[in-house]
N, C-alpha and C positions, 0 to 999 in steps of 0.2 A: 676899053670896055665901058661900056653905057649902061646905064639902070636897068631898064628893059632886059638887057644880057643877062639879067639874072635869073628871070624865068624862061627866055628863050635858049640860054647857051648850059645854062646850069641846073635848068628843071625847077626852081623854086615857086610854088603857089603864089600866083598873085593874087595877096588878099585886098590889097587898097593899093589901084592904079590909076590916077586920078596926078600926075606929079609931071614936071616939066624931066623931061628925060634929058639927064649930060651924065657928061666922063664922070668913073668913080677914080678916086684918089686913092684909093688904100682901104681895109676893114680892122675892126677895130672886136676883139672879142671881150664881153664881160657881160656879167650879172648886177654887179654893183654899180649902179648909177650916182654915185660920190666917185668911184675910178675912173667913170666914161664923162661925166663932167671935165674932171681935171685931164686924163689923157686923149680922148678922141677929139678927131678934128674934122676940120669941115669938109663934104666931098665923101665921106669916109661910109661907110656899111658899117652898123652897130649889129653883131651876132651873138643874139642872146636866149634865156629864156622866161626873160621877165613881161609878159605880155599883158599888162596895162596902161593907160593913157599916162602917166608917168614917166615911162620910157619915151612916149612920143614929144614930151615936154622939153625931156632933156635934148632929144637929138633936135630937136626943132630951135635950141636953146644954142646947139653949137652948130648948126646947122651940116649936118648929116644929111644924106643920099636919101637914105633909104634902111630899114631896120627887116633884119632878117630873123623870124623866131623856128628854134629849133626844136627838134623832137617832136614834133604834130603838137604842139602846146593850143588847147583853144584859144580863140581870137575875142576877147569882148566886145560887142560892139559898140560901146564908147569909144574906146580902143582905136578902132578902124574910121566912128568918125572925127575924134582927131589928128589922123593922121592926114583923113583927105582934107579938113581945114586947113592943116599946114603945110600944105603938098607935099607930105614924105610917104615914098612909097615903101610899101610893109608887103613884105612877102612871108611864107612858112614852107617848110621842109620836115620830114620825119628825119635828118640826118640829126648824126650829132654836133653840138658847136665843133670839135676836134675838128670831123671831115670837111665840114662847111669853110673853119678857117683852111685850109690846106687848099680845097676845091678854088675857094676865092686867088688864096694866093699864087696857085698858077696861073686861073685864068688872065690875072694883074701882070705876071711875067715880072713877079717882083723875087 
């Protein structure tokens, strides 16, 4: 499964699509960015509902896929343009993280 799969295979709003598309390695679910620092990894889907450029620091920090924000959380746009500076694509969903984690991890066949 590829980046893209995200909003084409699993519905998720492309909010910043602007990123070089490859394979995702796994997703990574949390709010605290001291957690996703220390535990996520590269490759990975951060599924959160922390939607400011912050978020895009860290994933960019450990170089992450792509950040998924849940619940319909608005987008700032700071937000969206550092994500396309750093080529990480940001997608949004009204789901909750729960579904989204679950939704991911079938589509991963992990």
């Amino acid at each position: 499964m590829n980046i893209r799969d995200l909003s084409a295979r699993l519905g998720f709003e492309a909010v910043q699509d602007a990123f070089e598309d490859r394979p995702l390695a796994g997703g990574y679910t949390s709010d605290l960015l001291s957690d996703v620092m220390a535990k996520a990894e590269k490759d990975q889907v951060l599924i959160t509902i922390q939607a400011h450029k912050n978020t895009v620091a860290v994933a960019s920090l450990i170089g992450l896929a792509a950040i998924v924000l849940c619940n319909q959380r608005p987008v700032p746009q700071d937000m969206v343009d550092s994500a396309r500076e750093e080529g990480i694509a940001l997608f949004r969903t009204d789901m909750t993280q729960f579904k989204v984690s679950g939704l991911l991890y079938q589509a991963l066949g992990q």
